[in-house]
C-alpha positions in Angstrom: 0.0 0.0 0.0 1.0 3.4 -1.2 2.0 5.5 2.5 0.6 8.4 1.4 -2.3 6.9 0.9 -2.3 5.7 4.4 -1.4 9.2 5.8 -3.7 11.0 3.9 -6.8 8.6 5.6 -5.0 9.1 9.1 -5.2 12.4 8.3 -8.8 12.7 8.8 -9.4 10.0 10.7 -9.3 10.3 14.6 -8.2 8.4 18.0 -9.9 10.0 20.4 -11.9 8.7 23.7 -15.3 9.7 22.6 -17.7 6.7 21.3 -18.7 8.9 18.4 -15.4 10.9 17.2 -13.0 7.6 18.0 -12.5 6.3 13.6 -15.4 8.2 12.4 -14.1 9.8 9.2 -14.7 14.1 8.4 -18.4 14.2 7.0 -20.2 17.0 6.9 -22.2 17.9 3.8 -23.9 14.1 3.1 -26.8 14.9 4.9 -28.0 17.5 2.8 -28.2 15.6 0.1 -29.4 12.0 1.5 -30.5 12.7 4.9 -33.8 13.2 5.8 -33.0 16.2 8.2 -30.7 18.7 5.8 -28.1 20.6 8.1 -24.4 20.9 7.6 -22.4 19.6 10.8 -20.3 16.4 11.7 -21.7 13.3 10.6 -21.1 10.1 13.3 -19.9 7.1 11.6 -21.3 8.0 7.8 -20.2 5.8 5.2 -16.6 7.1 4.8 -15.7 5.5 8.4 -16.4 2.7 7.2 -14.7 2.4 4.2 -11.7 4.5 5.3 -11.1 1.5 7.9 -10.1 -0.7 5.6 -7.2 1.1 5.0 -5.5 1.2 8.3 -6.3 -2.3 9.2 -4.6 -3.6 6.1 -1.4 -1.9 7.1 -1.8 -2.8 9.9 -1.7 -6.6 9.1 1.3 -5.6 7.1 3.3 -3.4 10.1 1.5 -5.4 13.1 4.1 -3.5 15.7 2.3 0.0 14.9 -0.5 0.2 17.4 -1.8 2.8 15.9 -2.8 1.2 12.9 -5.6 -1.1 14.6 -6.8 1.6 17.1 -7.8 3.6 14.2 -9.1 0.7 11.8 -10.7 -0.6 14.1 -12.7 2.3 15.5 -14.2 2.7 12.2 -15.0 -0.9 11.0 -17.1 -1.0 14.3 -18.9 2.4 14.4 -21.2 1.1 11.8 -22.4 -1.0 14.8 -23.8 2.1 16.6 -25.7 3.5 14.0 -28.2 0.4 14.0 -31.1 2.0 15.7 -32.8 -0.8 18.8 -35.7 -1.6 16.4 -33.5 -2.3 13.5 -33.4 0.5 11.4 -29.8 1.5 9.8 -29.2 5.1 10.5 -26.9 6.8 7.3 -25.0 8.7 10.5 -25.7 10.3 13.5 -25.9 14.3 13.9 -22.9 15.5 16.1 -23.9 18.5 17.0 -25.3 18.0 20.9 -28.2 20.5 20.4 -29.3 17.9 17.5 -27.5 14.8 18.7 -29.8 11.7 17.5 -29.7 9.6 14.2 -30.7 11.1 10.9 -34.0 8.8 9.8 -32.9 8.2 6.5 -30.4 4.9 5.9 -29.7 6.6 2.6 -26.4 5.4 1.4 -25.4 2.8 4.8 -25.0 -0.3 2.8 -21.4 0.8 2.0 -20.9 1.3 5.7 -22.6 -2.1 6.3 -20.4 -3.7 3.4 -16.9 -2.4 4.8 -17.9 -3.3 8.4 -18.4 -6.8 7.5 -15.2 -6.8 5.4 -13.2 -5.3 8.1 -14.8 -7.0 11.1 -12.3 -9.6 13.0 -10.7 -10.6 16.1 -7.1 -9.1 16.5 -4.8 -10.4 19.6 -2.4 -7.8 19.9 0.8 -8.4 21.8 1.6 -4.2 22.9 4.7 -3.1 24.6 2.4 -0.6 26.9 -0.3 -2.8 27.7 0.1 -6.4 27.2 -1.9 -8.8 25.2 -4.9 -7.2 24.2 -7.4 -8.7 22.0 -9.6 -6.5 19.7 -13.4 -7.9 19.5 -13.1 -10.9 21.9 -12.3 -12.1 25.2 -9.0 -13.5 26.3 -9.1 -16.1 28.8 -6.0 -18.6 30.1 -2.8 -17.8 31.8 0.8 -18.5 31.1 2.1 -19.5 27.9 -1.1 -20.1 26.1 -4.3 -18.4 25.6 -7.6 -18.8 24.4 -9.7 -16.3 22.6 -13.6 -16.2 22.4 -14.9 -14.1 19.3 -17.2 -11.5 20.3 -17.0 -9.5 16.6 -20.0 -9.5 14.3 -19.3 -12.5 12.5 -17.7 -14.7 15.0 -17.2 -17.9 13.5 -14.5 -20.0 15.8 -12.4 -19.5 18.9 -8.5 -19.6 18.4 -5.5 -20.1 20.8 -2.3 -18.5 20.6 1.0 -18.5 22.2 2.4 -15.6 23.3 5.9 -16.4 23.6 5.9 -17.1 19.1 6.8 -14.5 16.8 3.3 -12.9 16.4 3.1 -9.4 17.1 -0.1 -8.9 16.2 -2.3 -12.0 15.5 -5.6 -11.7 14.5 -8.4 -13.8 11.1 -9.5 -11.5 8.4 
């Protein structure tokens, strides 16, 4: 992959504590054209978080020392997730603005946002220097040398075991 393309996704895309800003990618203007309520203002998880995820996890799966990589990718392959209203319905994005914080009623244009979350969905065990083993979309369980991991992400599909002491960095099915 091209690094500029990488840096120029990074760019725009954020790591920040905050359930809404954490991958979502720099929308503004979609909902006046698809949404059902037309203002101009941050968009929560549109359809470019989405798809911009599948950038950073695939270097990160390439470079699976850079920490940074999966944080972002994988902030944005699951924010689709919280755009699914309880009853169903698949939001286009939520408005960001707290004086109008709720999801627009229009799904408009979330299939792509639907299509790169399932494309981009997976567990990733993650060996980092600052924290340990961390496991991204599942639940580690086991001490010592080996570990298993249970598959919490959307499509889990098996559990897998790992040793920590091998040469994986970064560990993780896509």
């Amino acid at each position: 992959m091209e690094r500029s393309a990488l840096n120029c996704v990074l760019g725009y895309v954020p790591t920040v504590p905050h359930r809404g800003y954490h991958g979502t990618a720099g929308r503004c203007w979609d909902f006046g054209v698809a949404g059902k309520d037309q203002i101009t203002e941050r968009q929560i998880h549109h359809y470019g978080s989405g798809l911009k995820s599948l950038v950073p996890l695939s270097a990160f799966r390439g470079n699976p020392s850079d920490s940074y990589l999966i944080k972002a990718g994988y902030a944005g392959t699951s924010g689709p997730l919280s755009n699914i209203h309880d009853d169903g319905f698949a939001s286009c994005a939520m408005h960001a603005r707290p004086e109008h914080f709720y999801y627009n009623h229009n799904s408009a244009d979330y299939g792509q946002n639907f299509l790169a979350m399932s494309l981009g969905s997976g567990a990733y065990l993650v060996d980092n220097e600052e924290f340990g083993l961390a496991v991204y979309s599942g639940l580690i369980t086991g001490t010592g040398e080996a570990v298993e991991v249970r598959l919490t992400d959307p499509r889990p599909t098996e559990d897998y075991a790992t040793n920590r002491n091998d040469d994986h960095h970064g560990w993780g099915y896509y």
